[in-house]
C-alpha positions as CSV (number, residue, x, y, z in Angstrom):
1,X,0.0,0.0,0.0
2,X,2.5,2.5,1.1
3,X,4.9,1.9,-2.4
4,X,1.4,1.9,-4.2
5,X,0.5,5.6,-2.9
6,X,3.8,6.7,-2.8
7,X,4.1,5.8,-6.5
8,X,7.5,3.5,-5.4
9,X,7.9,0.9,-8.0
10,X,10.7,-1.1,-6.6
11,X,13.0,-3.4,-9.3
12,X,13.2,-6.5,-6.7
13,X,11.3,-7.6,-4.0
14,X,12.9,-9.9,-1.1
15,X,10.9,-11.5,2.0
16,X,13.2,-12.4,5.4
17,X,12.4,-13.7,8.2
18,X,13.5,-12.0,11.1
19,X,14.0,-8.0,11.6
20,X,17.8,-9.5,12.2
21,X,18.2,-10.9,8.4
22,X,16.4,-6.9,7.5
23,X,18.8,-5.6,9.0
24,X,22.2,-7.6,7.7
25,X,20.5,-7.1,4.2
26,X,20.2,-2.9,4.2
27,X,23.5,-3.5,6.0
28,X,25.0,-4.8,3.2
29,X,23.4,-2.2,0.4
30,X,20.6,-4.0,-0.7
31,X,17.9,-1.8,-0.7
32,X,16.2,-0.4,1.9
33,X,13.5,-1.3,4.5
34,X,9.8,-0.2,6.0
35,X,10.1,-2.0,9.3
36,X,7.9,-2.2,12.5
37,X,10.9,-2.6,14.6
38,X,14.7,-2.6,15.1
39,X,17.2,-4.9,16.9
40,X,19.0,-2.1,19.7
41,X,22.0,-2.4,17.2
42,X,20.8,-0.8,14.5
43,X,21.0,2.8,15.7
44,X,24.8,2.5,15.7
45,X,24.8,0.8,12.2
46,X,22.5,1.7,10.2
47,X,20.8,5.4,9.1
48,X,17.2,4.8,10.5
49,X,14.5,7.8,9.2
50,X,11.2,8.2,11.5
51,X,7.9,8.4,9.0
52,X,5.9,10.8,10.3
53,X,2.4,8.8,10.0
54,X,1.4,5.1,10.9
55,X,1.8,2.1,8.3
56,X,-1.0,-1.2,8.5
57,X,-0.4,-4.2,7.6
58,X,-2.3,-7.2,6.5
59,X,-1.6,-10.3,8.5
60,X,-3.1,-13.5,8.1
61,X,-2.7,-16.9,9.8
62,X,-2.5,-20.7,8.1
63,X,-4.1,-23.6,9.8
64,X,-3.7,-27.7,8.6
65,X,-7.2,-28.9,8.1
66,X,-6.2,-32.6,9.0
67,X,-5.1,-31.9,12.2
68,X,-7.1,-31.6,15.8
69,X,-5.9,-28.1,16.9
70,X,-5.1,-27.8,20.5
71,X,-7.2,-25.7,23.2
72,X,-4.7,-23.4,23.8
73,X,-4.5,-22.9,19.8
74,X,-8.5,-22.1,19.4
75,X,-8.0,-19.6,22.2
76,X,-5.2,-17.7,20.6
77,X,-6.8,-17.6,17.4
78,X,-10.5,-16.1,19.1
79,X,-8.5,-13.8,21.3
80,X,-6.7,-12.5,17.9
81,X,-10.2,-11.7,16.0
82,X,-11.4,-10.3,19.0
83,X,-8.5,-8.0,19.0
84,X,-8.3,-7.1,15.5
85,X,-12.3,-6.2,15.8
86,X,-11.1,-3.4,18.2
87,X,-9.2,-2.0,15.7
């Protein structure tokens, strides 16, 4: 959304997995990086820009349907809709 609006066309795309493998990658020059948040380290090696207004992100969450799913894993997922509907 925010490359979309910000007409931001970017040439390559990665995905990591971790805001640590973000942060080697911009490390090492390549590209930059929109990120909710930063290992303490990064202040001392890398340039880090405050944006001025708030970003959302989609999330979404991948269940096996041949699989019994635990108590405790029917609870997280109800407490997470009920949270998002108080958005």
């Amino acid at each position: 959304m925010f490359l979309n609006t910000s007409k931001i066309t970017p040439k390559n795309i990665m995905v990591f997995g971790s805001n640590y493998a973000i942060k080697e990658a911009v490390k090492n020059n390549l590209g930059v990086t929109i990120t909710s948040s930063l290992p303490s380290t990064c202040n001392k090696e890398l340039k880090i820009i405050s944006l001025d207004y708030n970003l959302t992100r989609n999330f979404s969450y991948i269940l096996a349907n041949n699989i019994t799913h635990s108590k405790a894993n029917d609870l997280f997922i109800r407490e997470l809709k009920g949270f998002v509907l108080t958005l």
